[in-house]
N, C-alpha and C positions, 0 to 999 in steps of 0.2 A: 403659124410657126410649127414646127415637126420636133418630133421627140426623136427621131433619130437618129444616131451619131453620124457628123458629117464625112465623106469621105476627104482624109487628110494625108493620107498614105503613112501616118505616122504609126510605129508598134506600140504606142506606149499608150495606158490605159485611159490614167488621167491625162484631160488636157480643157484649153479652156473652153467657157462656153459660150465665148462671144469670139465673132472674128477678131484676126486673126486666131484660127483655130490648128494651136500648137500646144507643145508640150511646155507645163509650169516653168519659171525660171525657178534658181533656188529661193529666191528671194517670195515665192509666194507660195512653194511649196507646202506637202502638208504638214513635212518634217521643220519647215520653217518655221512654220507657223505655230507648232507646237513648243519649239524650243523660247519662241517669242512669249506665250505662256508661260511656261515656266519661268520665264527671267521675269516678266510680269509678276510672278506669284511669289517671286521671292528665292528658287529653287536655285542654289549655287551651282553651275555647272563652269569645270573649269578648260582651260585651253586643250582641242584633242578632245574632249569627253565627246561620245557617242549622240547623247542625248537623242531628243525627238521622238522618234518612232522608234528606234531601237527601245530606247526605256518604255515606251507602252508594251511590245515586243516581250522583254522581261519579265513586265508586271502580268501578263496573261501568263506567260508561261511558270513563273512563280505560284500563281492562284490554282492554275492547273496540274502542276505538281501536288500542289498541299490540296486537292482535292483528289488526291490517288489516280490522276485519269495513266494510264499507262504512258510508256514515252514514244511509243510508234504512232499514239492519238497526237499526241505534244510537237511530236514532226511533222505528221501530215498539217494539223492546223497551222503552223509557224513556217511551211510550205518547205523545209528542208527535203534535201535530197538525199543524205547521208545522216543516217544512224548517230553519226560519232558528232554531227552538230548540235544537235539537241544534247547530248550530254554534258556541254560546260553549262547547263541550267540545273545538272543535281545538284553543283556546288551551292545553291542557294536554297537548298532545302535541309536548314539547320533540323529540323525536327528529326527529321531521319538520321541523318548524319549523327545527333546526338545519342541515338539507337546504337549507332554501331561504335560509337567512342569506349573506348576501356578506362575506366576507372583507374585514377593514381592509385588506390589502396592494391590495385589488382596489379600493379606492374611495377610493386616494389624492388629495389634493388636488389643485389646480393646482401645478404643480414653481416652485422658486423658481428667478428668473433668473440 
């Protein structure tokens, strides 16, 4: 048996590794199979939700946040091509974010007379 990949004419990376040698259905994918975990483990995911691989996806790029790595490391690793996608992952960096909140005592109102 040979270790390497058969010629399939397919672009896609993963595929299986017994003939027929094609790309995953969704049903055995990897993203399938993770969200099958999940419901397995109890993790509520509701109609529409992402799940899968996006929420590992998150979970790196969460860690990798709260580890200071810069956000052009956080793109390249998360394989974005645009800047501006990696930035709906500041939102989930409460610590920071807590940094730049202003204080209710700081943003009193006008004083009454």
């Amino acid at each position: 048996m040979t270790s390497a990949r058969p010629d399939t004419g397919s672009p896609r990376v993963f595929l299986c590794h017994r003939p027929p040698y094609q790309p995953f259905s969704n049903a055995w994918s990897f993203s399938g199979r993770i969200k099958g975990y999940m419901q397995a483990a109890g993790i509520r995911q509701n109609p529409g939700d992402r799940g899968g691989t996006h929420w590992l996806r998150h979970a790196l790029a969460t860690r990798l946040l709260e580890a200071a790595t810069p956000m052009p490391i956080i793109a390249s690793v998360l394989g974005h091509g645009r800047p501006d996608s990696t930035s709906d992952y500041l939102a989930i960096d409460v610590k920071h974010l807590r940094q730049c909140a202003l204080s209710l005592t700081d943003t009193a109102g006008p004083k009454e007379a």
